[in-house]
VEXSE-260503 format. One line per 10 residues: their letters; for each residue x, y, z of N, C-alpha, C. Coordinates in nm, 2 decimals. Each point is the difference from the previous one (the first is absolute). Layout:
<sites>
A	X/Y/Z/X/Y/Z/X/Y/Z; ...
</sites>
This chain:
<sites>
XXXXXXXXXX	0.15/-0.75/-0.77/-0.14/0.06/0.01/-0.10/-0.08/-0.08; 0.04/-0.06/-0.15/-0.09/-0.05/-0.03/-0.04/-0.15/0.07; 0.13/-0.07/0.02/-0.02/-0.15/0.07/-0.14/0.07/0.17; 0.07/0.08/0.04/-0.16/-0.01/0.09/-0.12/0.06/-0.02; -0.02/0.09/-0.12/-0.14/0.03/-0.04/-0.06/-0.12/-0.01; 0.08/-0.11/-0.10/-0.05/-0.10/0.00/-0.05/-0.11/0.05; 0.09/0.01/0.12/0.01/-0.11/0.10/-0.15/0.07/0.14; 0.01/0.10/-0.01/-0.12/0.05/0.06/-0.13/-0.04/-0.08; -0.03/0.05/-0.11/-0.11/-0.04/-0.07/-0.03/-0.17/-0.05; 0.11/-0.06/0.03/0.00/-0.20/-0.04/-0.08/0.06/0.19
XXXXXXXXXX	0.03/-0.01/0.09/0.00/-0.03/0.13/-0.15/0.05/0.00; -0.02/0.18/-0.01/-0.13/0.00/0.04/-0.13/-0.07/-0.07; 0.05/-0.03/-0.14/-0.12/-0.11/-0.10/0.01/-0.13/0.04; 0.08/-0.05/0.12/-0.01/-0.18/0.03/-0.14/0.03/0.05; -0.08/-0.16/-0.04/-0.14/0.01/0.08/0.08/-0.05/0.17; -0.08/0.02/0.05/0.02/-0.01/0.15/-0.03/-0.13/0.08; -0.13/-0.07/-0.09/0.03/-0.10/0.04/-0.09/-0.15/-0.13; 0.09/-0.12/-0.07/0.00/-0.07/-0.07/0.00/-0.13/0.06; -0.16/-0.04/-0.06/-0.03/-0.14/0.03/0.10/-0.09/-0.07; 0.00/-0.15/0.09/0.06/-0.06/-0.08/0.02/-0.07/-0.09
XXXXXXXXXX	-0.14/0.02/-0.07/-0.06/-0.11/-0.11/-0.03/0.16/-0.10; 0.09/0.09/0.04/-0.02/0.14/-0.07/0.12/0.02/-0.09; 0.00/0.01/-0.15/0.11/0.06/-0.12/0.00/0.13/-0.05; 0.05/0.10/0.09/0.01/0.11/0.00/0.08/0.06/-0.14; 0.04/-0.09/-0.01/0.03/0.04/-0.21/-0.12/0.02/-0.08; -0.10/-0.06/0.08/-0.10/-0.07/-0.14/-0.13/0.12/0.08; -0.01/-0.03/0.09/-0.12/0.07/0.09/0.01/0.18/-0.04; 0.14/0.07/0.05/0.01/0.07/-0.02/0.13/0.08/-0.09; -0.02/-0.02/-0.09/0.12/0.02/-0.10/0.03/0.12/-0.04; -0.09/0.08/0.05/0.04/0.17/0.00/0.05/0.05/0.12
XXXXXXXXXX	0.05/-0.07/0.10/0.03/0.02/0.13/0.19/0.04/-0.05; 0.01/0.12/0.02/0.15/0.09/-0.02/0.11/-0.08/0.06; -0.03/-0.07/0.15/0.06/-0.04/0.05/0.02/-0.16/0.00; -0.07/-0.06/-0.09/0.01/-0.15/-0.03/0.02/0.02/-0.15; 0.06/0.08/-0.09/0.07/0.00/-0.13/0.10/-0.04/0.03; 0.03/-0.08/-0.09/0.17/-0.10/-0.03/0.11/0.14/-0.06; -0.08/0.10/-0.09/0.07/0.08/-0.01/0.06/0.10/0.07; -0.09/0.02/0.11/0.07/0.07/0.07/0.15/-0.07/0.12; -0.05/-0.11/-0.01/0.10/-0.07/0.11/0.13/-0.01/-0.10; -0.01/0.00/-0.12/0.11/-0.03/-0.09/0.04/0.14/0.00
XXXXXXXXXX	-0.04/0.12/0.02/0.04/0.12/-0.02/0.04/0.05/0.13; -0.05/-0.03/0.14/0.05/0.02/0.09/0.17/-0.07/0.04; 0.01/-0.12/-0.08/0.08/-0.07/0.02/0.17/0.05/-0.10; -0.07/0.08/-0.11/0.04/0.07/-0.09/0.08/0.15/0.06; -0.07/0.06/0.07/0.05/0.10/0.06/0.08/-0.03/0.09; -0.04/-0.11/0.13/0.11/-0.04/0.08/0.13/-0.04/-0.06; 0.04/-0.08/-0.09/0.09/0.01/-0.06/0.12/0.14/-0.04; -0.12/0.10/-0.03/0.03/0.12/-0.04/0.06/0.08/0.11; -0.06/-0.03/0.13/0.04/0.03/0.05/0.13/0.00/0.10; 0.03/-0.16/0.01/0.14/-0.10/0.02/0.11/0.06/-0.12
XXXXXXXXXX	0.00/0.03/-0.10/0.10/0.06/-0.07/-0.06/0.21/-0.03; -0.07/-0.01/0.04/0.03/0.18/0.06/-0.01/0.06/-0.14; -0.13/-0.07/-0.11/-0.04/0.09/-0.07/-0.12/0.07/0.01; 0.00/0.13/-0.04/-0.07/0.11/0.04/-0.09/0.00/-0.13; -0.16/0.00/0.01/-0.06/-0.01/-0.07/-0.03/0.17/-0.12; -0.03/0.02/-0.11/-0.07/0.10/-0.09/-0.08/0.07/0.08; 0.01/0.12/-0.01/-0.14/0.05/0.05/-0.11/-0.01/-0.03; -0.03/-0.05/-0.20/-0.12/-0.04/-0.04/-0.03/-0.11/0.06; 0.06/-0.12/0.01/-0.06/-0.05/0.04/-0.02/-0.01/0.19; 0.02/0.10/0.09/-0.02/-0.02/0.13/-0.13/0.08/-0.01
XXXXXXXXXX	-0.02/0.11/-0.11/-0.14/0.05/-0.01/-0.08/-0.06/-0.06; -0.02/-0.14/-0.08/-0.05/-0.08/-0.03/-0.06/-0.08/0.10; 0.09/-0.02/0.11/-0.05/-0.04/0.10/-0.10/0.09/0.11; 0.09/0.10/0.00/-0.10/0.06/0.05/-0.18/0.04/-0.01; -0.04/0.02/-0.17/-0.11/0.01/-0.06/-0.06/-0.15/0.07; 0.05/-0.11/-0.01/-0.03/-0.11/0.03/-0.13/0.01/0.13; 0.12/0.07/0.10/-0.04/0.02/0.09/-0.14/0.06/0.07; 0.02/0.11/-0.07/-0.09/0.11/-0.04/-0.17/-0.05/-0.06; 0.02/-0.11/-0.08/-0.09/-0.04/-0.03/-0.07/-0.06/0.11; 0.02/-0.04/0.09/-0.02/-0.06/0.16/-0.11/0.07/0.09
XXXXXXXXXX	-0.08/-0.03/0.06/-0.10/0.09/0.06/0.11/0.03/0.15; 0.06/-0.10/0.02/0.07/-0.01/0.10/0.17/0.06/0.00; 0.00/0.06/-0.14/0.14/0.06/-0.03/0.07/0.05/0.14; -0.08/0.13/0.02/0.10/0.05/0.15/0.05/-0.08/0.12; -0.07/-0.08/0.01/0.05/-0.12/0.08/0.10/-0.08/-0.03; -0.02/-0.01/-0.12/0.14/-0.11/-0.06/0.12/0.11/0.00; -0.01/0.11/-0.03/0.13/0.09/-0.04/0.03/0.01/0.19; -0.08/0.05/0.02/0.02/-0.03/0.20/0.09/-0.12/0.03; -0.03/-0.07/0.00/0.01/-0.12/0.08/0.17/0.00/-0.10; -0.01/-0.02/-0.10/0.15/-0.02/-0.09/0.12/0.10/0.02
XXXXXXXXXX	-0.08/0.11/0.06/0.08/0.10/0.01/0.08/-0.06/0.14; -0.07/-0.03/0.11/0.01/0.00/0.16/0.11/-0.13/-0.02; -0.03/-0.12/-0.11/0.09/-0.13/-0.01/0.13/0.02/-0.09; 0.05/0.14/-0.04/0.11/0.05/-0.10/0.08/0.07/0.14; -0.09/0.01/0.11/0.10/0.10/0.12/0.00/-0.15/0.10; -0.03/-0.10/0.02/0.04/-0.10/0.07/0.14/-0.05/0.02; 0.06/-0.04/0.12/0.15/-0.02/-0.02/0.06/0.01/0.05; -0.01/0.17/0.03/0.11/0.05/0.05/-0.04/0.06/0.18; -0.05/-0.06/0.07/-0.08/0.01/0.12/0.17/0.07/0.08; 0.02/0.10/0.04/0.12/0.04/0.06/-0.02/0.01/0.19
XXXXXXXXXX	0.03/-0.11/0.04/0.01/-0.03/0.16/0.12/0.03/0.04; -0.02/0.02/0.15/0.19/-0.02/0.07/-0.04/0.19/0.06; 0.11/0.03/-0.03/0.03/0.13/0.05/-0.09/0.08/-0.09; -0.04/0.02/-0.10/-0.05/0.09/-0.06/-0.15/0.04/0.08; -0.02/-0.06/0.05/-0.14/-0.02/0.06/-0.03/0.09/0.13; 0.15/0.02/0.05/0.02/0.09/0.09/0.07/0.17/-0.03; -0.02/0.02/-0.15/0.03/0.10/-0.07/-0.13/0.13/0.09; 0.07/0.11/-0.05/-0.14/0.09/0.03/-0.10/0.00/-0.14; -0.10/0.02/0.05/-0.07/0.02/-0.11/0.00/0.07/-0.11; 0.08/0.07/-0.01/0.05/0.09/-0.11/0.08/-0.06/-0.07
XXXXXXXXXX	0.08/-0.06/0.04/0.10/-0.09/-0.05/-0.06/-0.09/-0.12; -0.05/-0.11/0.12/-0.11/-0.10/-0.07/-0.08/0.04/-0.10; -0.05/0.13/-0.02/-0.06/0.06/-0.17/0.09/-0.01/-0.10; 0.16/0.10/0.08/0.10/0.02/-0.12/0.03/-0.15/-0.06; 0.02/-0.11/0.09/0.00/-0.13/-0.09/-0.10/-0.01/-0.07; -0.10/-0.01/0.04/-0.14/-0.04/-0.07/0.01/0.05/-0.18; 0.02/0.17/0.02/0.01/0.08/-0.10/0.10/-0.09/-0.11; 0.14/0.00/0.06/0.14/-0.08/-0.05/-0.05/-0.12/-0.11; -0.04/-0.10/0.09/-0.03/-0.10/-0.01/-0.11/-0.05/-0.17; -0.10/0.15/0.06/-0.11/-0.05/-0.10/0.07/0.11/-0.12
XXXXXXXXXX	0.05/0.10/0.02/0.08/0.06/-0.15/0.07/-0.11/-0.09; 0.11/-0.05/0.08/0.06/-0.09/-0.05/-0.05/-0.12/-0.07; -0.10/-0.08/0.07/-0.04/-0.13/-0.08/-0.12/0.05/-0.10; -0.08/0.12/0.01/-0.06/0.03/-0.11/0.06/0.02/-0.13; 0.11/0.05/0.00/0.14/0.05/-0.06/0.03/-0.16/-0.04; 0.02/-0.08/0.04/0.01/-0.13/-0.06/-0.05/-0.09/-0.06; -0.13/0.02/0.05/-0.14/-0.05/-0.02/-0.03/0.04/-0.15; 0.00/0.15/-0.02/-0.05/0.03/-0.12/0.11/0.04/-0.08; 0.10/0.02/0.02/0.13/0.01/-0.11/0.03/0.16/0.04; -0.04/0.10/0.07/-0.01/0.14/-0.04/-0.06/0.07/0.17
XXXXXXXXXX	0.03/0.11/0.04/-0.05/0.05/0.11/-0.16/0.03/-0.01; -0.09/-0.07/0.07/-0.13/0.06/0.00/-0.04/0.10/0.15; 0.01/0.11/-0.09/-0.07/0.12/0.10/0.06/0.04/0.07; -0.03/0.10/0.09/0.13/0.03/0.11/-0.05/0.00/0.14; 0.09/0.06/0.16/-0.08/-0.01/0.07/-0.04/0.16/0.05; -0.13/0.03/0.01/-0.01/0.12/0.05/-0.01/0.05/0.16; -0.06/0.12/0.05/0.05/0.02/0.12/-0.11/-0.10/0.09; 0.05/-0.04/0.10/-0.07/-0.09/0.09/0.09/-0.11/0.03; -0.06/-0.08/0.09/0.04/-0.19/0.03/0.05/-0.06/-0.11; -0.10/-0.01/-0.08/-0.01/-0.08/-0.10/-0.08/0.01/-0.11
XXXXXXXXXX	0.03/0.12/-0.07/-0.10/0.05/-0.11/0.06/-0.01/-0.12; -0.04/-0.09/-0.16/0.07/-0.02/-0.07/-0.13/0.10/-0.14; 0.12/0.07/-0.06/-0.08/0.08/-0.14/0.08/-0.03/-0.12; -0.11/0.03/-0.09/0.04/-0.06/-0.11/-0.08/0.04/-0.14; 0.03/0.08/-0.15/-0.08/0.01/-0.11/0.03/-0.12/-0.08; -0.13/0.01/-0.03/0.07/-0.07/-0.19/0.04/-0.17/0.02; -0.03/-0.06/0.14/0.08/-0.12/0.11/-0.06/-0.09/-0.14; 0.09/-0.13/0.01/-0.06/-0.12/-0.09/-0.12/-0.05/0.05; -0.04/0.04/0.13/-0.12/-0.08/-0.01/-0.12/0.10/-0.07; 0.01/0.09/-0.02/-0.11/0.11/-0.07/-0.01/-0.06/-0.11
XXXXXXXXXX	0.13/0.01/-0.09/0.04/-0.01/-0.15/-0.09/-0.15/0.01; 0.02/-0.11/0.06/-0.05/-0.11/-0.02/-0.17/-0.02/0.02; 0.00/0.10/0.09/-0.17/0.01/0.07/-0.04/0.13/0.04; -0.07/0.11/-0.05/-0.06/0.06/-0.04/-0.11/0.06/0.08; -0.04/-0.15/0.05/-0.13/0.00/0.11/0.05/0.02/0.13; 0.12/-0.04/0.05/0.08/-0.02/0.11/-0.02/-0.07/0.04; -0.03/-0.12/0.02/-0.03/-0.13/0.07/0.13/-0.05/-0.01; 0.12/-0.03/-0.08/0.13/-0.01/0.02/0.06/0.06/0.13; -0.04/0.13/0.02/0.09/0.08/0.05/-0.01/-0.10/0.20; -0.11/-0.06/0.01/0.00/-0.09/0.10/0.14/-0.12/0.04
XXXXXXXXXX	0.05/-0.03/-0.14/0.12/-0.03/0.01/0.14/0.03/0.13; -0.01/0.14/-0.07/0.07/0.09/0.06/-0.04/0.01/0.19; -0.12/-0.01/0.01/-0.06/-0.01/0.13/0.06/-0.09/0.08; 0.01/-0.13/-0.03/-0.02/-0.14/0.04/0.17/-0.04/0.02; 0.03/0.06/-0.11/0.15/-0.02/0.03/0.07/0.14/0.13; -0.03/0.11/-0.04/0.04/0.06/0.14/-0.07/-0.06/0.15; -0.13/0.02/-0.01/-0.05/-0.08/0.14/0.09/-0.09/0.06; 0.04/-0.08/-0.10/0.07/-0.14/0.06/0.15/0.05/0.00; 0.09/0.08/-0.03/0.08/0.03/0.00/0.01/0.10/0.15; -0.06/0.10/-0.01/-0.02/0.06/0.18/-0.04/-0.13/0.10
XXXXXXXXXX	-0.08/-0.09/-0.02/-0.05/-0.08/0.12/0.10/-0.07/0.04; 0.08/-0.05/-0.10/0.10/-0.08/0.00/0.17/0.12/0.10; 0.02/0.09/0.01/0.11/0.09/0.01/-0.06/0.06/0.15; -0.11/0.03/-0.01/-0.04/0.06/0.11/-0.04/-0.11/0.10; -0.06/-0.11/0.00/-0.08/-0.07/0.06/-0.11/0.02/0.06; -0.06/0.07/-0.05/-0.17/0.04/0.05/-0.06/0.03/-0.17; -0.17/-0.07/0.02/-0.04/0.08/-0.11/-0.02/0.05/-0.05; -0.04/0.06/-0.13/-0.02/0.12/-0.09/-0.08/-0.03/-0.07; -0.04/0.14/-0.06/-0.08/-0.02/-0.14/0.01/0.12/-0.07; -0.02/-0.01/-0.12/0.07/0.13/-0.10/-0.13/0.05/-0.07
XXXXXXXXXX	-0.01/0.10/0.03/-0.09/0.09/-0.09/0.03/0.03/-0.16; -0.02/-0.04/-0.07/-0.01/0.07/-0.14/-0.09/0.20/0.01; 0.05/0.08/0.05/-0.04/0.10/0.01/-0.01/0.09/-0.17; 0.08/-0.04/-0.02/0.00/0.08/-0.14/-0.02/-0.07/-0.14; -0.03/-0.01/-0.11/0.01/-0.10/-0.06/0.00/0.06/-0.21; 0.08/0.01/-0.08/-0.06/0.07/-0.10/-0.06/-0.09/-0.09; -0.05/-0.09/0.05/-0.15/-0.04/-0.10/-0.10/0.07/0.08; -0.02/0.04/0.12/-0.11/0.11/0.04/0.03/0.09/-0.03; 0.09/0.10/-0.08/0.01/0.12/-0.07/0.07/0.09/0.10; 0.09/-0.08/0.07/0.10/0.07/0.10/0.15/-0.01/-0.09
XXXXXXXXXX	0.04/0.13/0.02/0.16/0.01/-0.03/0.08/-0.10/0.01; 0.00/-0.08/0.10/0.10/-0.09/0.04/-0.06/-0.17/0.09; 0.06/-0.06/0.00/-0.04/-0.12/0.05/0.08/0.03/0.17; -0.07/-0.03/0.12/0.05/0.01/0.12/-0.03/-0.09/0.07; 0.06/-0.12/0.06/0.01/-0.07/0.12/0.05/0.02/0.12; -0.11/0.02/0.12/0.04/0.06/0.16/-0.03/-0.13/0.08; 0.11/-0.01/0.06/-0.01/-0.13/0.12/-0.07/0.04/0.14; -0.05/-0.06/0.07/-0.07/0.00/0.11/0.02/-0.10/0.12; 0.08/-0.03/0.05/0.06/-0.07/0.06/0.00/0.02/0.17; -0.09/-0.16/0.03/-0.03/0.01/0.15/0.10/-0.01/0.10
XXXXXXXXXX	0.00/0.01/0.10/0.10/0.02/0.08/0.10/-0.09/0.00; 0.14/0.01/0.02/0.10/-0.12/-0.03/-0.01/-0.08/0.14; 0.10/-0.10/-0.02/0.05/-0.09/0.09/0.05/0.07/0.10; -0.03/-0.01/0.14/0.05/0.04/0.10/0.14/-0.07/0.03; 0.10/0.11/0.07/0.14/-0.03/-0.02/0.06/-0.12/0.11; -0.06/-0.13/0.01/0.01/-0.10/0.10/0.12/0.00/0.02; 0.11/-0.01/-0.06/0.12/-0.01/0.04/0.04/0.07/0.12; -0.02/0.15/-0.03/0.02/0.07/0.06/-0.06/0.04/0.16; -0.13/-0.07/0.00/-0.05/0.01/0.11/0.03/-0.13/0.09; -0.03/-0.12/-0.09/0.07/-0.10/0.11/0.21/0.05/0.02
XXXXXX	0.06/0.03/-0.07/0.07/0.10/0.06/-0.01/0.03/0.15; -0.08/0.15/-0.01/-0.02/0.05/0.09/-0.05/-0.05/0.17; -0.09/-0.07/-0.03/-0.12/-0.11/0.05/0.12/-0.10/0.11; 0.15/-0.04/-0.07/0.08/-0.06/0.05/0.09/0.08/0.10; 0.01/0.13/-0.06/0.08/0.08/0.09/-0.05/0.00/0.14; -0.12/0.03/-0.03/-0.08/0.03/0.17/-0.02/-0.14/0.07
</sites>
């Protein structure tokens, strides 16, 4: 998690486009994404990641504040979230599942790697498709404001789009930095993949 907060924020601070008689060290040296430190720290974590150490919480909330500091935070926790569910794109038969089916994976899938992701079960699933609740969640404890809790967005999105094959998008409906009981994410999910197999199938019969 922390290697792509970071890796999003180096990406979104590259300038877009550098002359060539241009020293983007020197020109712009407060640029997040052209710090030597961060490339040494990105490179730090991947490491961390190749031997499967799990970082402190202070310091993943350290990062997080980082974030936070960002006019553009929700977007970065977005986008980091959607590239922590990349991967695992499930084709073949599943695709011809019913739709109901294709949730209960969805559900499976994102319990499980959150559960790995963060060391601990985050939230649970409530009644619906794909509704995830949750008090007291690490992203509150970290952020307050809820602009974290976009994390959580970005990575289910991309975990349903990926299982179901059609797109989504997740509502943050509940949230307790707005002074709600609980934190609630509801999916919304456009119509799936039509069952081609089965129709060229059929299509053959006649």
């Amino acid at each position: 998690m922390a290697l792509r907060l970071l890796e999003v924020m180096r990406d979104l601070d590259l300038p877009q486009e550098i002359l060539d008689d241009d020293d983007p060290t020197r020109t712009m040296p407060r640029r997040f994404g052209l710090s030597d430190v961060v490339d040494r720290q990105i490179r730090t974590y991947k490491d961390d990641v190749r031997k499967r150490v799990r970082l402190a919480d202070e310091e993943v909330q350290g990062l997080f504040r980082l974030v936070l500091r960002r006019p553009d935070g929700e977007r970065v926790f977005h986008q980091a979230g959607r590239l922590l569910a990349t991967g695992n794109r499930l084709l073949g038969w599943r695709r011809v599942l019913p739709r109901r089916a294709r949730f209960a994976l969805a559900r499976a899938q994102a319990a499980r790697r959150l559960c790995r992701l963060f060391g601990r079960p985050i939230g649970g699933f409530g009644r619906g498709a794909f509704v995830i609740e949750g008090r007291a969640l690490f992203f509150i404890e970290c952020d307050p404001g809820g602009d974290a809790c976009h994390l959580l967005s970005g990575f289910c999105q991309e975990t349903i789009e990926q299982v179901l094959g059609s797109s989504a998008r997740l509502a943050h409906t509940m949230c307790q930095s707005r002074g709600d009981p609980l934190c609630r994410w509801e999916a919304e999910v456009d119509e799936p993949y039509t069952r081609v197999a089965t129709k060229e199938k059929s299509e053959a019969q006649t």
